[in-house]
C-alpha positions in Angstrom: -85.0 186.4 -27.8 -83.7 186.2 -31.3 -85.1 189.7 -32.9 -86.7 190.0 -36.3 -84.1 192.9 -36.9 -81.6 194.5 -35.0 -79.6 197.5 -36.2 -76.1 197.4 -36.1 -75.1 200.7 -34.2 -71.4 201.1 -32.6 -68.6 203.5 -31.5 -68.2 204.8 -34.9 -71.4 206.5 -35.6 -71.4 207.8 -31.9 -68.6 209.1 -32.2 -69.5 211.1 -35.8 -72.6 212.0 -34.2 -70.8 213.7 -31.1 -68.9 215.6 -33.7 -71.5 217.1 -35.3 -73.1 218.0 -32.2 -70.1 219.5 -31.2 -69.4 221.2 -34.7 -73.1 223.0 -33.9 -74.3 222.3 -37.4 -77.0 219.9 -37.0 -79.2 221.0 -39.4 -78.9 220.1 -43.0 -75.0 221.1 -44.1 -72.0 220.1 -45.2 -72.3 215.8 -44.2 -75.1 215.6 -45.9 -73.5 216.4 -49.4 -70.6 215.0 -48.4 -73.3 211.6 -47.8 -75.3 212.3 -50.9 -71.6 212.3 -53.4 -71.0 208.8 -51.5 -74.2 207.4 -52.1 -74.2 208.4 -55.5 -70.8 206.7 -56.2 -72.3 203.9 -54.4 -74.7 203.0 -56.6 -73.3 204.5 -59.8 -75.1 207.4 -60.1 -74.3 211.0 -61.3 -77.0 213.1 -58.4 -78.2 212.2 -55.0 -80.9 214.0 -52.5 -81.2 212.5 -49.5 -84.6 213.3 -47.8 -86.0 212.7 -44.0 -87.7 209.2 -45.0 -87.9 207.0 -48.3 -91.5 207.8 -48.2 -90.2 211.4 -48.7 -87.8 210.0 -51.4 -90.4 208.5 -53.5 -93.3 211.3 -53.0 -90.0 214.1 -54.2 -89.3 211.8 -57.2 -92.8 211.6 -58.8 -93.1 215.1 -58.2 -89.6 216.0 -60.3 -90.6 214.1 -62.5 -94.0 216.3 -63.1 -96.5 213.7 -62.4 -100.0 214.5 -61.0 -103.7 214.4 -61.1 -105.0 212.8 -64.1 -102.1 210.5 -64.4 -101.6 206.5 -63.5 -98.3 204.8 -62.5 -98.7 201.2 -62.4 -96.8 199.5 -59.2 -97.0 196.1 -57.1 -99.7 195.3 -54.8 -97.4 193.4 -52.4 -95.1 196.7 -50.6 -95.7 198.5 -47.8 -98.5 201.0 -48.2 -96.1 204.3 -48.6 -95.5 202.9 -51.9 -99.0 203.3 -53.5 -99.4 206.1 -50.2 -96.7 208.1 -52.8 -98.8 208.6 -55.8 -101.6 209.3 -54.3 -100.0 212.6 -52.1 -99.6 213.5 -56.0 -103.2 213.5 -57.2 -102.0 210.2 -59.3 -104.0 207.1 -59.7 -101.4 203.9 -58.3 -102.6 200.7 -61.1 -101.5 198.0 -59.7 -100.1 194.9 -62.0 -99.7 191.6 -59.7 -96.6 189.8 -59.1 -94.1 187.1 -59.6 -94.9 184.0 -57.7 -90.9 183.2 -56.9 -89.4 187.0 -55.8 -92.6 188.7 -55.2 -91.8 191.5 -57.2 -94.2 192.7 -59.8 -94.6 190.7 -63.2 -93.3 192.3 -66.3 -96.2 190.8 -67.8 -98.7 192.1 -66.1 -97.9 195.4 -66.4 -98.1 195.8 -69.6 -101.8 194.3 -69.7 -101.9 197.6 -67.0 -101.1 200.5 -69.7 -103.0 202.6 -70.4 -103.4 206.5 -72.1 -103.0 207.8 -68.5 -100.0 205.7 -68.1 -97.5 208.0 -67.3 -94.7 205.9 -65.2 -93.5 202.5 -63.5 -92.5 202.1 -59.9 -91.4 198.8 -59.4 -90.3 197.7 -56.0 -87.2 196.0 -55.5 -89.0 193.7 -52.4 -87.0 192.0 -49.6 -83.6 192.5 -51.2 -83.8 191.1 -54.5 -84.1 193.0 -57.5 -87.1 193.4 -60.3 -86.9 192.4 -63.6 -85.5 195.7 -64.6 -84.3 194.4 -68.2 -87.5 193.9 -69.2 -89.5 196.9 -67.2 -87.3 199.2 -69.1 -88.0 197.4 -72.0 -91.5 198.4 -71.9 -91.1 201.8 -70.4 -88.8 202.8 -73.5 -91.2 200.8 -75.2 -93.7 203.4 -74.3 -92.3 206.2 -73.5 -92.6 205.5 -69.9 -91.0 207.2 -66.4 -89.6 204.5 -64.1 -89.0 205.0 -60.4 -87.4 202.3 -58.4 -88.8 201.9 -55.2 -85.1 200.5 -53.2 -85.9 201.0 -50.0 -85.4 198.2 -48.6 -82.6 196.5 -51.7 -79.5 198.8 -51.0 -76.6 197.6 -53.1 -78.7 194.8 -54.9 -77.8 194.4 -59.1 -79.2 193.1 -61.7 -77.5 192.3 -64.3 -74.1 194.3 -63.2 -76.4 197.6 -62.1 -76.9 198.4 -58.8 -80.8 199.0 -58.2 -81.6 202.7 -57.9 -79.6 203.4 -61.3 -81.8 202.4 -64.1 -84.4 205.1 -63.2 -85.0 207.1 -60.4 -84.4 205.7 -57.3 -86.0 206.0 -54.0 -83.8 204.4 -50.7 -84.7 204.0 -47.4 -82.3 204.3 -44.1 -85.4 203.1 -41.0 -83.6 201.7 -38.5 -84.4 198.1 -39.4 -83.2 198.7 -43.2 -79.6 197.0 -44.5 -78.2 200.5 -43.6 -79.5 203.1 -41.7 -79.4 206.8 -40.9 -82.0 206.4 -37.8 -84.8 208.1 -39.9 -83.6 209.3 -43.9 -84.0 208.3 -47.4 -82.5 209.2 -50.7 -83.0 209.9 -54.5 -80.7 209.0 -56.7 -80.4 209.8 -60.2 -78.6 210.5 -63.6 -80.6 213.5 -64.6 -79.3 216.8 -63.2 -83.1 218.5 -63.9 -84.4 215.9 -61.7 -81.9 216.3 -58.7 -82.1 220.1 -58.5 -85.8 219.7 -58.5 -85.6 217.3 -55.8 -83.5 219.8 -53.9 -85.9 221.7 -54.0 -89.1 220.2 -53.5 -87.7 219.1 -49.9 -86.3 222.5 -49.5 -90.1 224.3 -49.4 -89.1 224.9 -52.9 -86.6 227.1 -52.0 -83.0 226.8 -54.0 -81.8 230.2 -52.7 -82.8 230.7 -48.9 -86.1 233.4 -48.9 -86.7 232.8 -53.0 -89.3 230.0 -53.6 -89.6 229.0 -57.1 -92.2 226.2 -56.7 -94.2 224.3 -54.1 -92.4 222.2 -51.8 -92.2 220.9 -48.2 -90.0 220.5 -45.7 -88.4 217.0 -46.1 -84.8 217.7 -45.7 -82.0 215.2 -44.1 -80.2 216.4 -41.0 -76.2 216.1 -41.0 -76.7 214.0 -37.5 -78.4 211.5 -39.7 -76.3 212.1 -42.4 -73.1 211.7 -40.6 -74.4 208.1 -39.2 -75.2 207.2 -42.7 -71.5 207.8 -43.7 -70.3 205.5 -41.6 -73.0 202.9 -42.4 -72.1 202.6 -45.5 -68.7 202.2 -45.2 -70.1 199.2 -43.2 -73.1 198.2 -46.1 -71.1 195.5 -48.1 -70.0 193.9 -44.9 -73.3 193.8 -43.6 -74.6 192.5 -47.0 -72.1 190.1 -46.9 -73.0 189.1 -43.7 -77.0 188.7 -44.7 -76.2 186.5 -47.4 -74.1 184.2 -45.8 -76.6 183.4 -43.2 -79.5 183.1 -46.2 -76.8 180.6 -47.4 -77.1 178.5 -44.3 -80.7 179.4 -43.3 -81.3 177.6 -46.8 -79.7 174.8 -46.4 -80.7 173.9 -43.4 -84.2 174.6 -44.0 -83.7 172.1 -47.6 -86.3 169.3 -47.7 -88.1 170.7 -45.0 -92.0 170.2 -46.5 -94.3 172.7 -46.1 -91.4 175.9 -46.3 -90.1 177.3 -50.2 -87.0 179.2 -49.2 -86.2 182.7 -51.3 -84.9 182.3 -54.6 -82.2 184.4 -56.3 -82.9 185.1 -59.9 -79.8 184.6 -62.6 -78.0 187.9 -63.1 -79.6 189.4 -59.9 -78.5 189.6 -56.1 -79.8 189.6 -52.9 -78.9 191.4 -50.6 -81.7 189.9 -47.6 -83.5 192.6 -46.4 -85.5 189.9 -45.4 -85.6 185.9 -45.3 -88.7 185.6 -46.4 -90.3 182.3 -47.2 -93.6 180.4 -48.2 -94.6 178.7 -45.5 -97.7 176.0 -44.7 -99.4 176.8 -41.6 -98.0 179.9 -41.7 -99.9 181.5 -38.4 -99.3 178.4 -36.5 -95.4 177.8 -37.3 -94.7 182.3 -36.2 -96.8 181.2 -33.0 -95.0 178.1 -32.7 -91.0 180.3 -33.0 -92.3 183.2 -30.8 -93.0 180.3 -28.3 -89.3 179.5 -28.8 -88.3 183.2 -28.4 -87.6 183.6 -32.3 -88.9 186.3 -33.6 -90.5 186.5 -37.2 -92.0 189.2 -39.2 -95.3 189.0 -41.9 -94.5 191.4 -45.2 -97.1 192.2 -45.7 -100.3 190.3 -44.1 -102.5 192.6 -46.4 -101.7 193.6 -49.9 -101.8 197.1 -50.3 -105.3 197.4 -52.9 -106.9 195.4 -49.9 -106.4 198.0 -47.3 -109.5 199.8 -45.8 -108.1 202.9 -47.1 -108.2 201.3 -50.6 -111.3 199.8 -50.6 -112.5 203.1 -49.4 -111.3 204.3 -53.0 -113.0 202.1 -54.8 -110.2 199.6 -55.6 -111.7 195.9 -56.1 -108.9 194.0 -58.2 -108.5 190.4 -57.9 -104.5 189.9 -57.5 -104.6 186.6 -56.7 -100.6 186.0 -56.6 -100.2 188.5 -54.3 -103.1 187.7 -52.4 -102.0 184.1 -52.2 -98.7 185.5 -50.8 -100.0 187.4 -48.0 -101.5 184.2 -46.7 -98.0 182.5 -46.9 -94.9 184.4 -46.4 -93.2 184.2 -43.4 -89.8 186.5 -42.5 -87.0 184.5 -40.6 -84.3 186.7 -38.8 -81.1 187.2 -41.3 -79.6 190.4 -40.1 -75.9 190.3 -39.5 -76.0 190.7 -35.2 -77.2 187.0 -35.7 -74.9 184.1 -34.1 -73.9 180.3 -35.6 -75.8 179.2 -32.9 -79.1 181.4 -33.6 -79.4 180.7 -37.4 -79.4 176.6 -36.0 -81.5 177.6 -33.5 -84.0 178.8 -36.5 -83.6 175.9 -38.1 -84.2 173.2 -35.8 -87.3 175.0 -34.2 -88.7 175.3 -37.7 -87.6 171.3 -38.4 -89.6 170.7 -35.1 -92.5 172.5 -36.2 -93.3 170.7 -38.9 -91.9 167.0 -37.7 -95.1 167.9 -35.2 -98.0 168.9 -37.9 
């Protein structure tokens, strides 16, 4: 079986977990710092908190930055539901503004037909790898006095236009196990506000920044240094493994050219991807997954429901008519991309595919 995702674990994070086991310090401590200044430089940012999920990382960051009930932040439909799931644990209204047709991440354009007096921030999601239109997001949220949070989780080390994602606003990472990079469970904020990082500290630290004094509300979200410690080493590994992702989108591509009936990914001028997923339209979408599961390929759907059509939604009264994203959660199809993947699996994928549709 060629998996959807595998994550690439070896002998050096087993070995950094033992000694941290062995140290006795398990519990948040000194590899987590020491993980949160090398995430930081990673993606060019002055502060880093890392967190216990990149749910946790995006609920912290609306939270430092003050938002709440009475207040709208306008995100994409087409994301997995902790995205939205995040401003609500707020008492914030999610707006969502519909997407581009080519990267799935949200339209510009459409959020600004989204603003609104309640409007008090953006959280565009960086989807599949590939980065949003961040020159003109910003644009409008310094147009209008706007918060931006990134959603990154699943886009570490993607730019656009020479910045790594995470450092034009806040930023919100992810470290699940099937993620570019991972830290078995973990997320992070990342930042160039000091306010905003101490605050973050905080909030996951039952809003506690002396042990036994509690300033403010906050939870218990905090990043263990056994998870910290394997995300050291991981991202000593990240550009390889990104390297490694796009190299097999380069000859997934290519061999999927001409095919009629799939649209490969596209990579936007002065952005790159770094393939969380392979994700591509595809006719007879339902059929052709079937059809590779049959030949012991696996494939993923992201996402088969967009996120203001959810029972939990519709529950809430939302009833917009998306119809790009809609339209996309009919089509798009995930191919395998991670790095673990052979010569011989990425032809595999594209032969069965080329069968597929040589049958229709």
């Amino acid at each position: 079986m060629i998996p959807i995702a595998k994550p690439m674990l070896g002998k050096e994070e087993i070995d950094a977990v033992t000694e941290v086991l062995s140290s006795g310090m398990i519990a948040q401590g000194p590899k987590v710092e020491e993980f949160e200044v090398a995430f930081s430089e990673y993606t060019g940012c002055k502060y880093a908190a890392a967190v216990n999920s990149g749910t946790a990382a995006l609920h912290i960051a609306l939270l430092a930055h003050g938002i709440g009930k009475g207040d709208e932040v306008i995100t994409s439909p087409f994301s997995f539901i902790a995205t939205a799931n995040s401003i609500l644990y707020t008492g914030a209204k999610p707006v969502f503004a519909d997407i581009e047709s080519d990267t799935y991440n949200i339209d510009p354009e459409r959020i600004q037909e989204k603003i609104t007096p309640k409007t008090r921030a953006i959280m565009p999601v960086h989807l599949y790898g590939h980065s949003a239109d961040m020159k003109a997001i910003m644009e409008i949220a310094d147009d209008n006095n706007l918060i931006v949070i990134e959603d990154a989780c699943q886009s570490h080390g993607a730019e656009c236009l020479g910045k790594k994602v995470g450092s034009f606003g806040t930023g919100a990472f992810s470290f699940y196990p099937t993620k570019n990079m991972t830290t078995s469970e973990g997320g992070m904020l990342t930042t160039d506000d000091k306010e905003i990082a101490e605050k973050a500290k905080m909030i996951r630290a039952h809003g506690s920044k002396v042990r036994y004094m509690h300033e403010m509300l906050g939870f218990n979200l905090r990043m263990t240094d056994i998870a910290a410690v394997i995300g050291l080493v991981q991202l000593g590994k990240l550009d390889r493994f990104t390297a490694a992702r796009q190299k097999n989108a380069e000859i997934l591509s290519a061999g999927l050219k001409g095919i009629a009936g799939i649209v490969p990914p596209v990579t936007k001028t002065n952005c790159t991807h770094v393939f969380h997923q392979y994700t591509v339209r595809a006719e007879k979408r339902d059929q052709l997954a079937a059809f590779l599961k049959e030949k012991e390929i696996g494939t993923g759907v992201y996402y088969p429901i967009p996120i203001h059509k959810q029972p939990v939604y519709r529950e809430l009264e939302y009833r917009d008519f998306l119809p790009v994203s809609e339209k996309a959660a009919e089509e798009v199809l995930s191919l395998p991309i991670h790095p673990a993947l052979s010569s011989d699996d990425l032809q595999e994928i594209v032969e069965a595919t080329r069968e597929f549709y040589l049958r229709s």
